[in-house]
N, C-alpha and C positions, 0 to 999 in steps of 0.2 A: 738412239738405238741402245746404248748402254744403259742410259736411265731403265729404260722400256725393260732389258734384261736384269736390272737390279731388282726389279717390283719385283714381276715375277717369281726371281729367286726370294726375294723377301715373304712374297705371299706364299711362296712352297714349306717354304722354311714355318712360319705360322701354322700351315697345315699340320706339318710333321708334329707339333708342339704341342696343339688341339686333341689331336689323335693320341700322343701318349699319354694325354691326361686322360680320354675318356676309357684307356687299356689300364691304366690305374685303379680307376673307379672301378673295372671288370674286374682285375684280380681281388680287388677288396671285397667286393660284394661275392666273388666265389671263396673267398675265403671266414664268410661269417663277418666282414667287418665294418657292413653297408653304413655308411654315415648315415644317410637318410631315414633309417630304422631308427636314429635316436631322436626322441619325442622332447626333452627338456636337458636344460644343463643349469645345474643351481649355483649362479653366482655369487658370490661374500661381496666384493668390491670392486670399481673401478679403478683404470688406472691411474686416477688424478686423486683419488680414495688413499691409497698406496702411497702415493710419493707428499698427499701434504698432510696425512698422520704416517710416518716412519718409523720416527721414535716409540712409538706408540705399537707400531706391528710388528720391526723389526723381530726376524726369529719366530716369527707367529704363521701358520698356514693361513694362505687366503684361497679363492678359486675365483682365475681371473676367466674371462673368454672375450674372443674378437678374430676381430682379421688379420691373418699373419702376411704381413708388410715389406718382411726381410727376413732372411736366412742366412746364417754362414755357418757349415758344418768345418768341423777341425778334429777329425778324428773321432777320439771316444768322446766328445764334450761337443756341443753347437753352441750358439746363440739365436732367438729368432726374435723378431719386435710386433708384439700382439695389437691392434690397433682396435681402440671401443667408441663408447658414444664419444666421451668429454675427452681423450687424449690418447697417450700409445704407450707401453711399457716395454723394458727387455725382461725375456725370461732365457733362463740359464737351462738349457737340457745335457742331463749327461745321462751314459750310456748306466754307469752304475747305478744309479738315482732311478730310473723309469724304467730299467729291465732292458734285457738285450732286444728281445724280440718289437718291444715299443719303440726302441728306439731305429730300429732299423725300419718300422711305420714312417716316425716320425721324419727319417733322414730323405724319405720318397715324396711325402706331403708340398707341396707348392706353393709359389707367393699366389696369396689371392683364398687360401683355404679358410674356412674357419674353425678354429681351434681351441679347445677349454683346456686350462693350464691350472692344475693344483698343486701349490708347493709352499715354501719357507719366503719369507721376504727377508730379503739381505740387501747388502751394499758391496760392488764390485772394487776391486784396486784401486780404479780409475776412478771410483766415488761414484757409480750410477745405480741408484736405485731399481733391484729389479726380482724377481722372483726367482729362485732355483725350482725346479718342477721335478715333482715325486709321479705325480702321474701325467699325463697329457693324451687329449682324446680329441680326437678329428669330428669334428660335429656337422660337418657339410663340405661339399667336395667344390671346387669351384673350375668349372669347364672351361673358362674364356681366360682371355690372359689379358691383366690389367696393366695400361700405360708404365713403365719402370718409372718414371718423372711425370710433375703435372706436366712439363715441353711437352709428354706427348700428348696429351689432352687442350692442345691450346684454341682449336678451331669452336669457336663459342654456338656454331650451329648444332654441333655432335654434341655440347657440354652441356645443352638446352635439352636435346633431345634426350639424351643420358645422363640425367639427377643425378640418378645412383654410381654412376663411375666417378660425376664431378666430385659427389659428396666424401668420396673414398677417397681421390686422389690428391684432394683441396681440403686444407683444412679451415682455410677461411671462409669459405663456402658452408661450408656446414654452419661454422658459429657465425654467421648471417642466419640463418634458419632457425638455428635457436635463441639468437637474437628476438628474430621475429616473433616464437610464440611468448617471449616472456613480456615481447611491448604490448602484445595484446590479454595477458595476464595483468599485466598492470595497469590495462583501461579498464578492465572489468573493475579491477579491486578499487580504484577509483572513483568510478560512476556506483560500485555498490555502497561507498563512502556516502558517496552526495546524495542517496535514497531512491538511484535509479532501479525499473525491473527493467530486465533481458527479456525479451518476449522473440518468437519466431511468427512470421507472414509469411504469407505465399509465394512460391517462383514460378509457377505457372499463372498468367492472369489473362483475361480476357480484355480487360483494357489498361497497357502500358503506360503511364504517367507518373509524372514528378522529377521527368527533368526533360533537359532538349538531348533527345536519341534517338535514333531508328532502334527499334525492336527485331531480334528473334523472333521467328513465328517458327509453331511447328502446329501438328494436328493431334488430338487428345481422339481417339480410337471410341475408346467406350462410350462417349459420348459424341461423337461424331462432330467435333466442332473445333475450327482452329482456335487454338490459343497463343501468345505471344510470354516469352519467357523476361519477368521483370526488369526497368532498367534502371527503378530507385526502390526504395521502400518506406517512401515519405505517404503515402497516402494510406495505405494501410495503417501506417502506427497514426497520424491522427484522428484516426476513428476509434481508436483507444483511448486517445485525449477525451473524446467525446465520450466515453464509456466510463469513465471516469478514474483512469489509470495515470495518474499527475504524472508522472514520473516513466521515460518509457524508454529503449534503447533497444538496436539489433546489428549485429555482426555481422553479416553475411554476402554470400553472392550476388552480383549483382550484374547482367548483360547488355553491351551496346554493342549494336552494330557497326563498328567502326574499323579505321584502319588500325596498323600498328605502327609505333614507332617507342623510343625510349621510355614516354612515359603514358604510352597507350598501352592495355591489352582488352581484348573482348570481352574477355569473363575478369571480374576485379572484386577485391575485398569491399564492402561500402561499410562503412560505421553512421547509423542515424539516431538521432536522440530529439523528442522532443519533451518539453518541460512550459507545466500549465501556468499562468500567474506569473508569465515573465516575459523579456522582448529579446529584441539582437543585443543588447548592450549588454542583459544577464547570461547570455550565450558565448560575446565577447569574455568575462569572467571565466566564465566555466574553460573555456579555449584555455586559454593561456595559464590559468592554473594547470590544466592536463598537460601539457603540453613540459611543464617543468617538472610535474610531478614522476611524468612516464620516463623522461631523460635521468631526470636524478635514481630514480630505479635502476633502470639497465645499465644506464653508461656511467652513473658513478658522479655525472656533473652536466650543467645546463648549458655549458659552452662548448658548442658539437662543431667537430671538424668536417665539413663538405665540400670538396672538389679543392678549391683554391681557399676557400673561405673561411673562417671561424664564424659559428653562428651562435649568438647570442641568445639565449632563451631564459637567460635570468632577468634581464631589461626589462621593463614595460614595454610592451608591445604598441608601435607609431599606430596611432589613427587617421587614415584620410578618405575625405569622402570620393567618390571617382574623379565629380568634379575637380576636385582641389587638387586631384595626383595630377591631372591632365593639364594643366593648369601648371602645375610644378614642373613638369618634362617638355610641355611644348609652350607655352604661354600664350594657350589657347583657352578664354574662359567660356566655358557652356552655358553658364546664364547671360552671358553675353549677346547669345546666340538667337537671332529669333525666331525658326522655325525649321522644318525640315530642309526647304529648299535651300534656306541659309549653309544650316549645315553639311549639304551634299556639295556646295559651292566649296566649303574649307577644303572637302573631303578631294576634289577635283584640283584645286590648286596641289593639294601635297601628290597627287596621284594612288590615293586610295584607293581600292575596288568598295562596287558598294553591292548591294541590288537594288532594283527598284523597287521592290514591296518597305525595303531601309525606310525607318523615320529619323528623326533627329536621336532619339534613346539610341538606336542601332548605331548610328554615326558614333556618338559617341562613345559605345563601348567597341567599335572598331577603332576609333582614335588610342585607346587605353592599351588593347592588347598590342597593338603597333607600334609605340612610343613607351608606354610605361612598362609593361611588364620586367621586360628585362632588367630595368633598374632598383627590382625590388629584393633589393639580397637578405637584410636584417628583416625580420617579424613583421609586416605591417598587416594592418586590417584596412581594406577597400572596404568604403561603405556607401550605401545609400547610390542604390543602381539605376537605372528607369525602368520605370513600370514597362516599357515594352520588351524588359529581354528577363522578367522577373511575374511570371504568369499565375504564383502562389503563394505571393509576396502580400503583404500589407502597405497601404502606400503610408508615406509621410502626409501627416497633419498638414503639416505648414507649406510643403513642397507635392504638393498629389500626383505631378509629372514623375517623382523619385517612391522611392520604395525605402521599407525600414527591413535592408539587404547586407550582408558584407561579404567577404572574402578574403582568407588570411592566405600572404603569400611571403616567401618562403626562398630564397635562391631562386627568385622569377619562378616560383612555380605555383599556383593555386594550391592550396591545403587544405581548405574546408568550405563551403557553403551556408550561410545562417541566415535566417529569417526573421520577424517578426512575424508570424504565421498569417496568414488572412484567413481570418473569419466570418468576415460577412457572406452570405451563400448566394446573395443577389449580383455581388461584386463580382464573386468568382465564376458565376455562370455567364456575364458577359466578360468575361476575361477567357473562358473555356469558347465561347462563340466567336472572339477572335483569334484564336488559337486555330479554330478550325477553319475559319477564311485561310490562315497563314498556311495552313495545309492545303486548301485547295490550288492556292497561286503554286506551288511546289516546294513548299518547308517543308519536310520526310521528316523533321524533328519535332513538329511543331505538336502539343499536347490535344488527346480526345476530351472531349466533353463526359466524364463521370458519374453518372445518375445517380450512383448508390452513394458515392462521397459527397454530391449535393444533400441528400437526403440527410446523412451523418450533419453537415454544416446544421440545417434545417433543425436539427434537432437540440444542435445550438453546442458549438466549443467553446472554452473559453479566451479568454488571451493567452499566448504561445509561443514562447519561442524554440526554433528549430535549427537542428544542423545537422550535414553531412561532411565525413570525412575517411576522403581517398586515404585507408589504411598504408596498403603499398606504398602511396608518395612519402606517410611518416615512417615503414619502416625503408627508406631509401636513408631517408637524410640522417636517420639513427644512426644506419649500417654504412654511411660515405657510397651507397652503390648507386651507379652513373645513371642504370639505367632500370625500369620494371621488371625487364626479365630475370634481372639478379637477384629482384626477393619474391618472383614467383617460381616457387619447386618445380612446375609443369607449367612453364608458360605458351600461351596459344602456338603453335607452326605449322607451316605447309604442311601436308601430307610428302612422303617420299613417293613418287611412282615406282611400283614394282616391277 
């Protein structure tokens, strides 16, 4: 009952607080001094501008602007702490300096407003670098009232839904975000090193393929036909290969139908790159070169801290084939192996699940994900998969059961996808034909048959090597964050019912 009456009083209390801000904003605006009417405010510098050239400004007018953070009024003099993109500074108001009547604006202004501060940079008693302000101008009025502490912002469903409080409240939250776009500034600059082009493809498609997903569908109006919303962008860029675009890469969105969890979300960043005149081994290359290069960038060093871990990315990066991991975690050898029923027999001793449609490939990358994954903490590259869980793959010469596949993993977590492309368009058409039995028996992921990208084949690609790489997942391991949600700004949520 007391609880019950504390809320209450608390949400009354909120109301009242709500209400005098927006009888603020009323008096303002009747008195000519609408925030909203101001169109721009010309900034000099930020606050991190400020404090790491001082010597340099000291004495000097800058004009700062941001969100004001704190307040402490003392008479004819305040202080308030302006907050911007890169950090937060203190700025010095007195009533002498900005006029009576400004400053008596200024003394009614609120945490949460945003505020442009024109003044001298100096240095306080106490040694803190910070602005005295000549003028100060309220640039937008802010209605709601933000968490006094992140404590109050701690419930991560509100923190997900609300970016923008997070970003304000958190400042590590923020520099994860800007983290993010400079990792992907730095794969640009990278791949534009190595004579890759950035090309854009379609998100709307009519037939989804290039990886195992259920599709988005929706209905395209003007033309009256359902379409299904991408869930790679591997088939489109190698009919660029075939156009004769050696060099190809794309950024973007990419959709699966899938559940969520830490390092699932439905809509994800995809990075694909394919490269003419080469296999997985020159892909392998290109990986790990990236991969040091983008770390030495951001973070300053190859040797990145994750969860418990120190992860090494100046190393050479371990190679094993699936076989040989499986092989290493359970001393279970797959050429050992003679056929599917063999292998559903292992799979029934350990108490595996399998499905029936499973062959021996399936067993065996069911054995891999259930025993090896997790022991993959330091760089390794999975290679050489079987043809039946690799539908776009090129198979091995020597081993035609295997594929010329890998997968680099990562604190147990997959990190990228690479191929030796297949090109042959007779191969992939019976590889697309059993894709489509696998759909009929009830695979929901299992790939369509493509007529236009046979035709592309047809017209003949070269050798190829390809990859895909879950951006999110590198910037996780960049940024230490546990989980997807913490480096997507807007990541997927329930609806609230209203």
């Amino acid at each position: 009952m007391a609880e019950a009456q504390n809320g209450n009083a608390q949400e009354q209390d909120i109301h009242q607080l709500l209400k005098v801000r927006r009888e603020k904003l009323a008096a303002l605006q009747e008195a000519g001094k609408d925030p909203f009417q101001i169109t721009k405010y010309d900034v000099t510098h930020h606050s991190t501008d400020i404090k790491d050239h001082f010597e340099e400004l000291e004495g000097k007018t800058v004009r700062v602007a941001g969100r004001m953070m704190s307040k402490r009024i003392m008479g004819k003099a305040s202080f308030c702490n302006i907050q911007d993109l890169p950090g937060n500074i203190q700025c010095y108001v007195a009533r002498d300096s900005v006029g009576e009547e400004s400053y008596l604006d200024f003394k009614k202004f609120d945490v949460g407003d945003i505020i442009g501060i024109e003044g001298e940079v100096f240095k306080t008693k106490t040694g803190e670098i910070s602005v005295h302000a000549g003028k100060v101008v309220l640039l937008s009025k802010s209605l709601q009232i933000l968490p006094e502490k992140f404590h109050g912002l701690t419930n991560t469903d509100i923190r997900y839904r609300q970016r923008y409080t997070d970003l304000i409240m958190n400042s590590e939250v923020k520099e994860t975000f800007i983290k993010r776009s400079r990792i992907i500034s730095a794969i640009r600059r990278f791949l534009e090193g190595q004579g890759f082009l950035e090309v854009e493809t379609p998100m709307l498609v009519a037939n989804a393929g290039g990886a195992a997903a259920r599709p988005f569908e929706t209905h395209f109006n003007a033309l009256d036909e359902d379409v299904k919303l991408r869930i790679s962008l591997e088939l489109y860029l190698k009919r660029l290969i075939v156009g004769g675009m050696e060099r190809v890469y794309e950024i973007g969105r990419v959709f699966r139908n899938e559940g969520l969890d830490t390092r699932h979300n439905p809509e994800f960043t995809l990075m694909e790159l394919y490269q003419a005149y080469t296999d997985y081994y020159g892909m392998m290359d290109l990986t790990e070169n990236m991969f040091r290069y983008v770390a030495q960038e951001v973070c300053g060093t190859t040797l990145i801290p994750y969860a418990e871990e120190m992860i090494d990315l100046g190393k050479p990066f371990e190679r094993l084939s699936m076989v040989e991991a499986v092989k290493k975690y359970t001393g279970i050898d797959f050429d050992e192996v003679a056929d599917t029923e063999a292998a559903k027999k292992l799979a029934d001793e350990k108490g595996l699940h399998y499905e029936t449609r499973h062959t021996k490939g399936d067993i065996l990358n069911l054995f891999f994900e259930e025993y090896v994954e997790e022991h993959l903490i330091q760089p390794v590259f999975i290679m050489d998969h079987p043809v039946e869980i690799s539908p776009l793959t090129k198979r091995k010469p020597d081993k035609p059961d295997y594929v010329e596949r890998f997968e680099l993993f990562i604190y147990g977590r997959e990190m990228c996808n690479a191929y030796s492309e297949l090109n042959d368009p007779i191969d992939q058409r019976g590889r697309f034909e059993e894709q489509e039995k696998q759909f009929a028996m009830g695979n929901e992921e299992a790939n369509h048959t493509d007529e236009d990208f046979l035709n592309a084949l047809e017209i003949g690609m070269p050798p190829t090597g390809g990859i895909g790489y879950g951006i999110d997942r590198l910037v996780m391991l960049l940024t230490n964050s546990p989980a997807i949600r913490d480096v997507l700004l807007f990541p997927t949520m329930k609806s609230i019912d209203k």
